[in-house]
mmCIF file of the N, C-alpha and C atoms, coordinates in Angstrom:
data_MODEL
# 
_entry.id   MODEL 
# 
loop_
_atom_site.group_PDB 
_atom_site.id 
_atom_site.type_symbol 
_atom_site.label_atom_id 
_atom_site.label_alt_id 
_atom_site.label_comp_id 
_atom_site.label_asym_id 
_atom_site.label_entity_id 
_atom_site.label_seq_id 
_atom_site.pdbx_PDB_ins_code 
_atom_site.Cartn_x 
_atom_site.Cartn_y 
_atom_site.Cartn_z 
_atom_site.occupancy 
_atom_site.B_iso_or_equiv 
_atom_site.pdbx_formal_charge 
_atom_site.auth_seq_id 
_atom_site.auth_comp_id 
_atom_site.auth_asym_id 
_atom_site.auth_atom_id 
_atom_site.pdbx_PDB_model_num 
ATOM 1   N N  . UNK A 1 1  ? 35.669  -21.432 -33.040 1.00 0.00 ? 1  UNK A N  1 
ATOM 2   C CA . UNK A 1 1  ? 35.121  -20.128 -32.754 1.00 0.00 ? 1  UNK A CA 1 
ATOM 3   C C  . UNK A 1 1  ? 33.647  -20.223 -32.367 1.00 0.00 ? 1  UNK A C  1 
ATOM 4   N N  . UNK A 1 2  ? 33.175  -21.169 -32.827 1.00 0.00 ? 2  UNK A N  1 
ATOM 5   C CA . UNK A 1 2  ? 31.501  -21.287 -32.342 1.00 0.00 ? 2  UNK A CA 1 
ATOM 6   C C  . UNK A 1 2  ? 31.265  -21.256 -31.233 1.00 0.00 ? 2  UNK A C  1 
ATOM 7   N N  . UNK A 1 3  ? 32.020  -22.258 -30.368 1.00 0.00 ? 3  UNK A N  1 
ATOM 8   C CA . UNK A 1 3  ? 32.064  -22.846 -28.810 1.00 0.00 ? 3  UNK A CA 1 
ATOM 9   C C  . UNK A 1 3  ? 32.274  -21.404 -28.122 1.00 0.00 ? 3  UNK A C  1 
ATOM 10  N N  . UNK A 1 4  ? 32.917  -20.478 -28.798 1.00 0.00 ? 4  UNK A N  1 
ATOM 11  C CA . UNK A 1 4  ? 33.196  -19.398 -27.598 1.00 0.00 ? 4  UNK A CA 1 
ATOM 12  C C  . UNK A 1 4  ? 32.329  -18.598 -28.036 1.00 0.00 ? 4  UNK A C  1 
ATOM 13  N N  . UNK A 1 5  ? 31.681  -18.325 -28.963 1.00 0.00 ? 5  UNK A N  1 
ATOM 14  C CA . UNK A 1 5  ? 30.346  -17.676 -29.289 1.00 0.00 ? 5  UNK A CA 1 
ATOM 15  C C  . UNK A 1 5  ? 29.327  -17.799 -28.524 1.00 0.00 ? 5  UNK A C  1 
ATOM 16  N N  . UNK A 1 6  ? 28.830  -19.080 -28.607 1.00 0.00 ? 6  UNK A N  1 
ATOM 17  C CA . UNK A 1 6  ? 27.716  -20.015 -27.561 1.00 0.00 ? 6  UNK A CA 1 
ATOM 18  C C  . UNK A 1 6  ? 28.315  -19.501 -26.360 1.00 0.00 ? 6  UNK A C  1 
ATOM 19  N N  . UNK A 1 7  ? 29.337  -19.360 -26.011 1.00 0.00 ? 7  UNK A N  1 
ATOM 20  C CA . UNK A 1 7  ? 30.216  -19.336 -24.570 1.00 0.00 ? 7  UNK A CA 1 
ATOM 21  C C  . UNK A 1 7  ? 29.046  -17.998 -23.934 1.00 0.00 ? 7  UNK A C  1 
ATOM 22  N N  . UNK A 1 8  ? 29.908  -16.751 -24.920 1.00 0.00 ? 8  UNK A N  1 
ATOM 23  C CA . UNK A 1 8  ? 30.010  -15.681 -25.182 1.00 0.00 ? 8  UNK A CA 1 
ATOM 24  C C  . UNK A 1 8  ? 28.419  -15.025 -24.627 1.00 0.00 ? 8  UNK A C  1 
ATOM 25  N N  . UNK A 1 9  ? 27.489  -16.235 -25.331 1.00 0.00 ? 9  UNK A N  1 
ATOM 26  C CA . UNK A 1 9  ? 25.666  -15.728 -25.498 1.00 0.00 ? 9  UNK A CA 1 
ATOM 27  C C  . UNK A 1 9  ? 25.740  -15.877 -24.450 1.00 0.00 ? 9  UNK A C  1 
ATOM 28  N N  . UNK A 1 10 ? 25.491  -17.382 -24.253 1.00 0.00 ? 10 UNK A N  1 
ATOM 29  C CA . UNK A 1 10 ? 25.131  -17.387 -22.831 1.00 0.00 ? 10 UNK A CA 1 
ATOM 30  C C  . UNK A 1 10 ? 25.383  -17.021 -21.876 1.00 0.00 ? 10 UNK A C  1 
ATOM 31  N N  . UNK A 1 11 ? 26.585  -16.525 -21.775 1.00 0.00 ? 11 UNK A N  1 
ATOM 32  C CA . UNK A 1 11 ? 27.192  -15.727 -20.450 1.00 0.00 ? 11 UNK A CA 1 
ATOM 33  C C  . UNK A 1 11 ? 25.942  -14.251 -20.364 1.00 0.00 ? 11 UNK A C  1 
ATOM 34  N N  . UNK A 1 12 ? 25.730  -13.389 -22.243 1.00 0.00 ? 12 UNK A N  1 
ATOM 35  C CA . UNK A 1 12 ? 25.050  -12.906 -21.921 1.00 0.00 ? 12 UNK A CA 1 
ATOM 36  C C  . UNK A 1 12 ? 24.002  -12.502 -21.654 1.00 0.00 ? 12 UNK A C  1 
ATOM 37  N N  . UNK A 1 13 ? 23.329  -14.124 -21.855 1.00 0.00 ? 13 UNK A N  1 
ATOM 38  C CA . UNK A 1 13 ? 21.919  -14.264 -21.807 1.00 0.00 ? 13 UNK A CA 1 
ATOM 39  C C  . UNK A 1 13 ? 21.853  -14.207 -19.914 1.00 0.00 ? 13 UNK A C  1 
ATOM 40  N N  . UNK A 1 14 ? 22.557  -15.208 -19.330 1.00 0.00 ? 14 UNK A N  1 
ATOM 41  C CA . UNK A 1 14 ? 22.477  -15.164 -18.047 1.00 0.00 ? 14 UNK A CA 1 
ATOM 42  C C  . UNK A 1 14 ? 22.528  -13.842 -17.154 1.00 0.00 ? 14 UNK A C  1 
ATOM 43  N N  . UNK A 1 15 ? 24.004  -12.756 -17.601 1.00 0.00 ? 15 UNK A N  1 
ATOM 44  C CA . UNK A 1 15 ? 23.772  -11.756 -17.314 1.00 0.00 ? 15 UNK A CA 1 
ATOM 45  C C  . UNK A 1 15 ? 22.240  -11.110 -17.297 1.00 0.00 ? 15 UNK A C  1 
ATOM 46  N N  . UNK A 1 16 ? 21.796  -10.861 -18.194 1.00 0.00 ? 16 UNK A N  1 
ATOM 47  C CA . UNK A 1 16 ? 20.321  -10.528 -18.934 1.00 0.00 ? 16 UNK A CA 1 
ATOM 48  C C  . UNK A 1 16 ? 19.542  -10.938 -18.332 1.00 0.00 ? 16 UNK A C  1 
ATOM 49  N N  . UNK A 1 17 ? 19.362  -12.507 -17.619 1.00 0.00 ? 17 UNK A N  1 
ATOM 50  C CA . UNK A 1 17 ? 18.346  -12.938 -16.790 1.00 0.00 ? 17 UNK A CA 1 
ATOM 51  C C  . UNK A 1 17 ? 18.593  -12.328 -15.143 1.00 0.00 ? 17 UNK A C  1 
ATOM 52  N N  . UNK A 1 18 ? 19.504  -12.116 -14.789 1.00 0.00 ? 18 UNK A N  1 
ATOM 53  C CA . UNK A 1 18 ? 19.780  -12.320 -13.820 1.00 0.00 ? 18 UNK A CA 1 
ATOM 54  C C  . UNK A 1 18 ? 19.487  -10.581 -13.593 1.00 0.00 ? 18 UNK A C  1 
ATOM 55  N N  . UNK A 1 19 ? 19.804  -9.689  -14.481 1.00 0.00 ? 19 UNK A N  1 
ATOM 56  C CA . UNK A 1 19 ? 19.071  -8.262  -14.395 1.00 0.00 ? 19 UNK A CA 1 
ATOM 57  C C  . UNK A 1 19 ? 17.879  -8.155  -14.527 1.00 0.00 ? 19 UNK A C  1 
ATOM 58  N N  . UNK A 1 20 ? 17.058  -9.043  -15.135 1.00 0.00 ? 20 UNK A N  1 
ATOM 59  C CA . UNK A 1 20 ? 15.783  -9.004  -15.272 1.00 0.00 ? 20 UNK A CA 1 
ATOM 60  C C  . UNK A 1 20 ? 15.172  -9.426  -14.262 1.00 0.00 ? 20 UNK A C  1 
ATOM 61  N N  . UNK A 1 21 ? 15.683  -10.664 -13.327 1.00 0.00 ? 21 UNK A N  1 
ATOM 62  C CA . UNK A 1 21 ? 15.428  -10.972 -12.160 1.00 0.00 ? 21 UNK A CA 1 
ATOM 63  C C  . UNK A 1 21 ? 15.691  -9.556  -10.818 1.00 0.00 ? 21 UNK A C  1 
ATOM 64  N N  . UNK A 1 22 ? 16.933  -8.904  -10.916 1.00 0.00 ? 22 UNK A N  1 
ATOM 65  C CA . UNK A 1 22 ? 17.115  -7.662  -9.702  1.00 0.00 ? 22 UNK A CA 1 
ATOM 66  C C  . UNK A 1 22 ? 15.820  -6.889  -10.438 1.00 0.00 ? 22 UNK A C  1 
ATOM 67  N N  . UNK A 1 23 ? 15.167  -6.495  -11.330 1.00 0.00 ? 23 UNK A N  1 
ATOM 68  C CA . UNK A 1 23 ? 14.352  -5.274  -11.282 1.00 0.00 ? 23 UNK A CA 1 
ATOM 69  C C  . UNK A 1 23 ? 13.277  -5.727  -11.472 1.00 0.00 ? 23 UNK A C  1 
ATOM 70  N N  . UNK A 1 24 ? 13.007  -7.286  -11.388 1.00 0.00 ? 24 UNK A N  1 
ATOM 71  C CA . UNK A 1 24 ? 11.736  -7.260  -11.057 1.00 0.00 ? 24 UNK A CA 1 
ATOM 72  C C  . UNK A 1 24 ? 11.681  -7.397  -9.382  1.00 0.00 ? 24 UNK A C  1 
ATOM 73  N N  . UNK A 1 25 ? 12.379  -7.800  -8.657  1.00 0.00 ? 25 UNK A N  1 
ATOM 74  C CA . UNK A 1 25 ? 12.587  -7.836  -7.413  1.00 0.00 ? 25 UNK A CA 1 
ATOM 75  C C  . UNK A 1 25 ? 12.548  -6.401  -6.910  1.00 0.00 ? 25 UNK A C  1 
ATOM 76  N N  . UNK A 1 26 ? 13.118  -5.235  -7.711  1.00 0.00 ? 26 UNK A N  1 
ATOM 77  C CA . UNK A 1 26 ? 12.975  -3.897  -6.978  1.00 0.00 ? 26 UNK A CA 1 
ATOM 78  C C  . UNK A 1 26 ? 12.011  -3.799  -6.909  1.00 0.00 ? 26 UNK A C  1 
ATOM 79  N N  . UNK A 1 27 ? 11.396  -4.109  -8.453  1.00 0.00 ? 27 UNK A N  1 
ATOM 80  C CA . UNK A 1 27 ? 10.125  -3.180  -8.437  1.00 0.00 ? 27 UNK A CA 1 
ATOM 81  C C  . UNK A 1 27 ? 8.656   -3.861  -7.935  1.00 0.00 ? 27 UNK A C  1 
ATOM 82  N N  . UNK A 1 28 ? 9.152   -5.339  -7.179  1.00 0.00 ? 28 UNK A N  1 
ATOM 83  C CA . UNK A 1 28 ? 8.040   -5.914  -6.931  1.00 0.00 ? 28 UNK A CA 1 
ATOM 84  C C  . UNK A 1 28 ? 8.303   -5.283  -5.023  1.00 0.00 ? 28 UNK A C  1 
ATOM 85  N N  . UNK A 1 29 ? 9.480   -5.345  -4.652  1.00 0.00 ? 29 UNK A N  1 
ATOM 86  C CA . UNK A 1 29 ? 9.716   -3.950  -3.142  1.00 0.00 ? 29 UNK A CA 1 
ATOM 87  C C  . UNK A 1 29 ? 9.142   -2.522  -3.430  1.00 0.00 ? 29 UNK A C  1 
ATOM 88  N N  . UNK A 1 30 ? 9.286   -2.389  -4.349  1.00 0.00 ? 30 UNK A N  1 
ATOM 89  C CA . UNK A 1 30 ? 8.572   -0.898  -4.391  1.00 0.00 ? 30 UNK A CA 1 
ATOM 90  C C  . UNK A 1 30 ? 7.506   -0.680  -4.297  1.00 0.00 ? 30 UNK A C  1 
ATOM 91  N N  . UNK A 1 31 ? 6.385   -1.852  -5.209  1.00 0.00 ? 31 UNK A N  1 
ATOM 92  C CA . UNK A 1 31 ? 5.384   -1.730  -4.845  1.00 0.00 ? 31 UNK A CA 1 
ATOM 93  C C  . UNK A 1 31 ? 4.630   -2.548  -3.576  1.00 0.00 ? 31 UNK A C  1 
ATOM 94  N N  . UNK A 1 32 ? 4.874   -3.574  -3.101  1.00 0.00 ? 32 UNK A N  1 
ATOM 95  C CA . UNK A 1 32 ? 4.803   -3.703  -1.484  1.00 0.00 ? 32 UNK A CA 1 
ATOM 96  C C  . UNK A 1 32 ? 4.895   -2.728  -0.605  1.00 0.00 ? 32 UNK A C  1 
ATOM 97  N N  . UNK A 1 33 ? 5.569   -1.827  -0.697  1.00 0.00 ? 33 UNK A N  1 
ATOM 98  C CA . UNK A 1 33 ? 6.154   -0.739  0.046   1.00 0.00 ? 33 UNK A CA 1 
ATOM 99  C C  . UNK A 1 33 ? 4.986   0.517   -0.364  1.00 0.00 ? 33 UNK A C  1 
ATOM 100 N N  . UNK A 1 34 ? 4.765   0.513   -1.591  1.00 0.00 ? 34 UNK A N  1 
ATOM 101 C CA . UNK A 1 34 ? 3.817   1.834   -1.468  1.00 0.00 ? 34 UNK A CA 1 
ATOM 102 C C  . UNK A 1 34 ? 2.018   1.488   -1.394  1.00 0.00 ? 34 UNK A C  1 
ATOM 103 N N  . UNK A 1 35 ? 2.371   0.012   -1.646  1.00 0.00 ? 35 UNK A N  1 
ATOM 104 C CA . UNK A 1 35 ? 0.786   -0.703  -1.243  1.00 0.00 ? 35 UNK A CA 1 
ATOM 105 C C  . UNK A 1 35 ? 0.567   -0.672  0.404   1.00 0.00 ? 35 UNK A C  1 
ATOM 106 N N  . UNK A 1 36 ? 1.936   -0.369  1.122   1.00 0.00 ? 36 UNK A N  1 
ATOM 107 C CA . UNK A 1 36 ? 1.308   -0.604  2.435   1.00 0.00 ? 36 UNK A CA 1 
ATOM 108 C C  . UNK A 1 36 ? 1.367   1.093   3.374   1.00 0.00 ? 36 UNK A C  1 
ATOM 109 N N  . UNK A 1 37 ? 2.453   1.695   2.313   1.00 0.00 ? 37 UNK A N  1 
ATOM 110 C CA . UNK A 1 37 ? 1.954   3.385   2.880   1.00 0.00 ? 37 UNK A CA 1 
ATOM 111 C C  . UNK A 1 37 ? 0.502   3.374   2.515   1.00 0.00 ? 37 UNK A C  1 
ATOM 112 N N  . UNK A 1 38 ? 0.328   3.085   1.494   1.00 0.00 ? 38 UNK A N  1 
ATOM 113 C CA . UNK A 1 38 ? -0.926  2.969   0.885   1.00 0.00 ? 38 UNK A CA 1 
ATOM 114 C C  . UNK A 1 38 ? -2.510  2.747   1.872   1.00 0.00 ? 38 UNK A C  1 
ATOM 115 N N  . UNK A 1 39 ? -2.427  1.476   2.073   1.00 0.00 ? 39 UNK A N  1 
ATOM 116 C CA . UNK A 1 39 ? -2.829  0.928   3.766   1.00 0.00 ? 39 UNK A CA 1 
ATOM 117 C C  . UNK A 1 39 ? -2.931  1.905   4.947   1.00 0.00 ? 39 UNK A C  1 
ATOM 118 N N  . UNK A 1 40 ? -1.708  2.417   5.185   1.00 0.00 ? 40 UNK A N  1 
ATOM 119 C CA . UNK A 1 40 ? -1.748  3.084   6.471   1.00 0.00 ? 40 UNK A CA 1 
ATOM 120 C C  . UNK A 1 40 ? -2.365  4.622   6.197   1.00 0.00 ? 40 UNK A C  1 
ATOM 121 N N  . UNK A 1 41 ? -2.564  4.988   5.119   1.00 0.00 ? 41 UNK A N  1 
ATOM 122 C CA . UNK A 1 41 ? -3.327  6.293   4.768   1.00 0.00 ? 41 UNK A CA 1 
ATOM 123 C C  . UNK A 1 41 ? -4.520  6.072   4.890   1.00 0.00 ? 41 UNK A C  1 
ATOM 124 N N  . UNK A 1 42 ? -4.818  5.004   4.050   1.00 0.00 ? 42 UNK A N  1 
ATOM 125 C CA . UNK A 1 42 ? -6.308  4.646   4.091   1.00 0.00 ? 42 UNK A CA 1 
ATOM 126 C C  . UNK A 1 42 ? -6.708  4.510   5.457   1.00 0.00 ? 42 UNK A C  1 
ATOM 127 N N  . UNK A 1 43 ? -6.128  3.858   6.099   1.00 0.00 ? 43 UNK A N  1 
ATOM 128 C CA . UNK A 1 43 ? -6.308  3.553   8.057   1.00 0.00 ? 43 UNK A CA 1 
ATOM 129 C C  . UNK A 1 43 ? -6.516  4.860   8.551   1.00 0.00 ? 43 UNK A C  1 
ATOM 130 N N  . UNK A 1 44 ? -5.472  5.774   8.781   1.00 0.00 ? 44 UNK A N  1 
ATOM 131 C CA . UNK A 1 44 ? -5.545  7.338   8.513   1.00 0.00 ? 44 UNK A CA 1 
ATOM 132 C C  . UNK A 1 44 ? -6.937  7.616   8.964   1.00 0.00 ? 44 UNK A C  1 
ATOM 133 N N  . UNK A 1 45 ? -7.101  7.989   7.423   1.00 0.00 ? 45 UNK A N  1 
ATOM 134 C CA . UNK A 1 45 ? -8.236  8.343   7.076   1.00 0.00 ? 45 UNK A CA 1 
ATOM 135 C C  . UNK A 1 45 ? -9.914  8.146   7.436   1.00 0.00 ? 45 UNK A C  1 
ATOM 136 N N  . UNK A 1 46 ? -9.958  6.832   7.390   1.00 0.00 ? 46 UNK A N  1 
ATOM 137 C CA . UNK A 1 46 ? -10.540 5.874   8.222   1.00 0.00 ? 46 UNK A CA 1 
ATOM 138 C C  . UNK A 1 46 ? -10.993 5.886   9.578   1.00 0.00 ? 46 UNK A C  1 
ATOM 139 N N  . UNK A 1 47 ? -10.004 5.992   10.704  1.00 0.00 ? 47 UNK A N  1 
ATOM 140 C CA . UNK A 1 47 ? -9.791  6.610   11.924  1.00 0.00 ? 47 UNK A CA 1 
ATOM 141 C C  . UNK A 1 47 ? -9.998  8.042   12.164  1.00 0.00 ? 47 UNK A C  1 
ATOM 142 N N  . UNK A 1 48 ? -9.992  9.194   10.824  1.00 0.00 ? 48 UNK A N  1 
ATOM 143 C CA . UNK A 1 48 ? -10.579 9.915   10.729  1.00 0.00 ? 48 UNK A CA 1 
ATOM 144 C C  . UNK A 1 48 ? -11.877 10.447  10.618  1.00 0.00 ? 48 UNK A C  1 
ATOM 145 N N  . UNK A 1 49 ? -12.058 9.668   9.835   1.00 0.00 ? 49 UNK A N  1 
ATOM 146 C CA . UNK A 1 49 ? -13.935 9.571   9.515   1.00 0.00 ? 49 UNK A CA 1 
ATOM 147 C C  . UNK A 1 49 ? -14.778 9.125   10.751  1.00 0.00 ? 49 UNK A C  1 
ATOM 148 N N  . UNK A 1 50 ? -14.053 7.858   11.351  1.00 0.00 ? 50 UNK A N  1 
ATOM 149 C CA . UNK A 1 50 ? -14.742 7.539   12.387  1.00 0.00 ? 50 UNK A CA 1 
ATOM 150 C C  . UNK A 1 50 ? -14.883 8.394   13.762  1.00 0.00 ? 50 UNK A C  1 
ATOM 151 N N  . UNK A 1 51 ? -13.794 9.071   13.642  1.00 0.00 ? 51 UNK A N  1 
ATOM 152 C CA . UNK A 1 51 ? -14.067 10.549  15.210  1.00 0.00 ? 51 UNK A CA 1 
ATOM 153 C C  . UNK A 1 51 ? -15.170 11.171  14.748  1.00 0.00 ? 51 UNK A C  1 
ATOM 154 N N  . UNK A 1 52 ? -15.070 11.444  13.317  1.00 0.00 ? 52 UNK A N  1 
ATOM 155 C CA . UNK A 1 52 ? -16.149 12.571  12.671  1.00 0.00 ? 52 UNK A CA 1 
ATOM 156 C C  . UNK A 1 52 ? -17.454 12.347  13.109  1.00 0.00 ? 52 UNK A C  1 
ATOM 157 N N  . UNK A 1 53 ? -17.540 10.981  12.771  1.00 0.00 ? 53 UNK A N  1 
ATOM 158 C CA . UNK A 1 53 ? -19.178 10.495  13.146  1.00 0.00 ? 53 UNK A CA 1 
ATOM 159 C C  . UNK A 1 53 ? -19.428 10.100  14.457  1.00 0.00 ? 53 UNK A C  1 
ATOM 160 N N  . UNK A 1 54 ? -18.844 9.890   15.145  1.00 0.00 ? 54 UNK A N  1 
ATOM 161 C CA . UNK A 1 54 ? -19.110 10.138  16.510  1.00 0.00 ? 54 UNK A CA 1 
ATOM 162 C C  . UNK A 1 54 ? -19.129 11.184  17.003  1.00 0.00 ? 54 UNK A C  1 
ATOM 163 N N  . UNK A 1 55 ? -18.151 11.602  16.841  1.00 0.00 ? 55 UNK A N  1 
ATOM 164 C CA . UNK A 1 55 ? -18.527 13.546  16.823  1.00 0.00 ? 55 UNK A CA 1 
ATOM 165 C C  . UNK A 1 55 ? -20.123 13.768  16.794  1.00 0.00 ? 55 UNK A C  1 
ATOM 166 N N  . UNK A 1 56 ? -20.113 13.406  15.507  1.00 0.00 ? 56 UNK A N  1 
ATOM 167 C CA . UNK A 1 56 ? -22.094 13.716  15.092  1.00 0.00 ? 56 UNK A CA 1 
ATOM 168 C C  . UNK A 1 56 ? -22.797 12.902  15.862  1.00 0.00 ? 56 UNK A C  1 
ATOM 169 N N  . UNK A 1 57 ? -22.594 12.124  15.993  1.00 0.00 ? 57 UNK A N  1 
ATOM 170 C CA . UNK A 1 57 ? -23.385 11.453  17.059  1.00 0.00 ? 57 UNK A CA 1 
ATOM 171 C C  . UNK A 1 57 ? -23.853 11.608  18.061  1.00 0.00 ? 57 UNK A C  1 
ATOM 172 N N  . UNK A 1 58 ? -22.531 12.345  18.873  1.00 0.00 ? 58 UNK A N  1 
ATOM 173 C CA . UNK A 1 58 ? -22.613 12.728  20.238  1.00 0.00 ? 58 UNK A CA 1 
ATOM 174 C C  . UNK A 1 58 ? -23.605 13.821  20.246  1.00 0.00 ? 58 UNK A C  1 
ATOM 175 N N  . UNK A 1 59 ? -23.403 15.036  19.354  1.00 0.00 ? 59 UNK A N  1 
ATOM 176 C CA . UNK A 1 59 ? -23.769 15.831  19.059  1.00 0.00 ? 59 UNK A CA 1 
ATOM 177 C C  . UNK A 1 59 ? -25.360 15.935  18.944  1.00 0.00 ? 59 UNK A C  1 
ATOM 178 N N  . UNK A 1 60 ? -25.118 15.107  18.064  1.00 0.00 ? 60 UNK A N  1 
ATOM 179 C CA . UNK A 1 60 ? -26.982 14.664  17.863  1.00 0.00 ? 60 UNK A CA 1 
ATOM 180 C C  . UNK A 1 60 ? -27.885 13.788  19.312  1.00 0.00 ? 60 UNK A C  1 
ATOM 181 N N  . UNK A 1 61 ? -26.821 13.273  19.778  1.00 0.00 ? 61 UNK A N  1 
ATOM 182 C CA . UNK A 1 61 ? -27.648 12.616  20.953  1.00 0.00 ? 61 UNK A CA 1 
ATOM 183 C C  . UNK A 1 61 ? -27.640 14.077  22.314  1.00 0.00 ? 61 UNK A C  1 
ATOM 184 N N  . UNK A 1 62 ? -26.592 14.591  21.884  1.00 0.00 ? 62 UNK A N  1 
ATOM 185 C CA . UNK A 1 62 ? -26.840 15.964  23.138  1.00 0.00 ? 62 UNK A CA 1 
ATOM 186 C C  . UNK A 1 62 ? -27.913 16.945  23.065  1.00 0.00 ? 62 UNK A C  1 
ATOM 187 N N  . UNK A 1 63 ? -28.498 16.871  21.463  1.00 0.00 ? 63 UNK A N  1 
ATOM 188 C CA . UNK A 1 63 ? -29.116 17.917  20.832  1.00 0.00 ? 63 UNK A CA 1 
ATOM 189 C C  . UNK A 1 63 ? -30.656 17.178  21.449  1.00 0.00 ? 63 UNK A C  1 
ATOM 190 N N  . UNK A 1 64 ? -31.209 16.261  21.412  1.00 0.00 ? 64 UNK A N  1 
ATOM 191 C CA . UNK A 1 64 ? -32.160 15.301  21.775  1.00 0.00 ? 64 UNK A CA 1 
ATOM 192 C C  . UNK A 1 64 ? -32.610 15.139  23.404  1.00 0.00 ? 64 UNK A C  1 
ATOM 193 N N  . UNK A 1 65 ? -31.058 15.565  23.937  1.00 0.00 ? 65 UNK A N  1 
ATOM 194 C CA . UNK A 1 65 ? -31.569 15.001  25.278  1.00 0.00 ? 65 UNK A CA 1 
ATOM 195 C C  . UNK A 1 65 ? -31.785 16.804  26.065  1.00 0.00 ? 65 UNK A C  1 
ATOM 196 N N  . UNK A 1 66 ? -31.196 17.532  25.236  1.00 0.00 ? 66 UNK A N  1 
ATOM 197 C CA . UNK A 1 66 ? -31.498 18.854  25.492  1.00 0.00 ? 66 UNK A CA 1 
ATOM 198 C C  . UNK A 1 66 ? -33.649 19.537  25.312  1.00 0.00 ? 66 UNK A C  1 
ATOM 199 N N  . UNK A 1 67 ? -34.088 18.650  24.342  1.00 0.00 ? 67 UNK A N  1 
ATOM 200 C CA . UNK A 1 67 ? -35.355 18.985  23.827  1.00 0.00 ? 67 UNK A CA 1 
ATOM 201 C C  . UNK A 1 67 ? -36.181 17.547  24.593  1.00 0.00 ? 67 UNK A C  1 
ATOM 202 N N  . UNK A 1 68 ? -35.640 16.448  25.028  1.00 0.00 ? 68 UNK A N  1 
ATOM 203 C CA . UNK A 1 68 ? -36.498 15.850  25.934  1.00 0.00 ? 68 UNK A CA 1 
ATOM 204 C C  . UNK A 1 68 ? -35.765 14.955  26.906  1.00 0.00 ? 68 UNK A C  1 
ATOM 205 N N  . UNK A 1 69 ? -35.728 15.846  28.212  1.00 0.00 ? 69 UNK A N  1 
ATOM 206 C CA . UNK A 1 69 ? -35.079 15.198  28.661  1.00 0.00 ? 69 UNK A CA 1 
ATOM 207 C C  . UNK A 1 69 ? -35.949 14.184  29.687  1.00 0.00 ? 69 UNK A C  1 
ATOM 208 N N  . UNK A 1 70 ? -34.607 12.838  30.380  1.00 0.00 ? 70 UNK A N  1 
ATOM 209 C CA . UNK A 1 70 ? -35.362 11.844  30.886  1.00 0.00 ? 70 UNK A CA 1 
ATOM 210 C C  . UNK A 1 70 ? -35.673 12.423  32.085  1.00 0.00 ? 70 UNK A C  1 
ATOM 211 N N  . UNK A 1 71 ? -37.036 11.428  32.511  1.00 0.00 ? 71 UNK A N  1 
ATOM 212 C CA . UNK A 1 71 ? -37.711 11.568  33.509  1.00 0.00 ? 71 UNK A CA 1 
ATOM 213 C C  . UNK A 1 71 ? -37.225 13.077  34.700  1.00 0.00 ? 71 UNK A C  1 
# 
């Protein structure tokens, strides 16, 4: 009866590893996956900011050439 005990564990130790292995695998896809929405917001955003300040820029260089202009 021992031998099929031992049998018995280990079958459900392996089971056990082998689930512990699928959910760390999900959850190491899940977070890849929301690290790189993640990324592309930040980019977003980013690409946002940067119209902004050119925006101001422009703005500010139109405002300048309005109060002295060249030659």
């Amino acid at each position: 009866m021992d031998y099929l005990d031992n049998v018995v564990c280990l079958d459900l130790r392996e089971q056990r590893e082998a689930v512990e292995t699928l959910v760390y695998l999900a959850q190491k896809e899940i977070l890849e996956s929301k690290e790189n929405e993640d990324s592309r917001e930040l980019q977003d955003h980013l690409g946002l900011l940067v119209k902004l300040v050119a925006l101001e820029i422009q703005d500010h260089l139109a405002q300048l050439e309005k109060q002295e202009p060249l030659a």
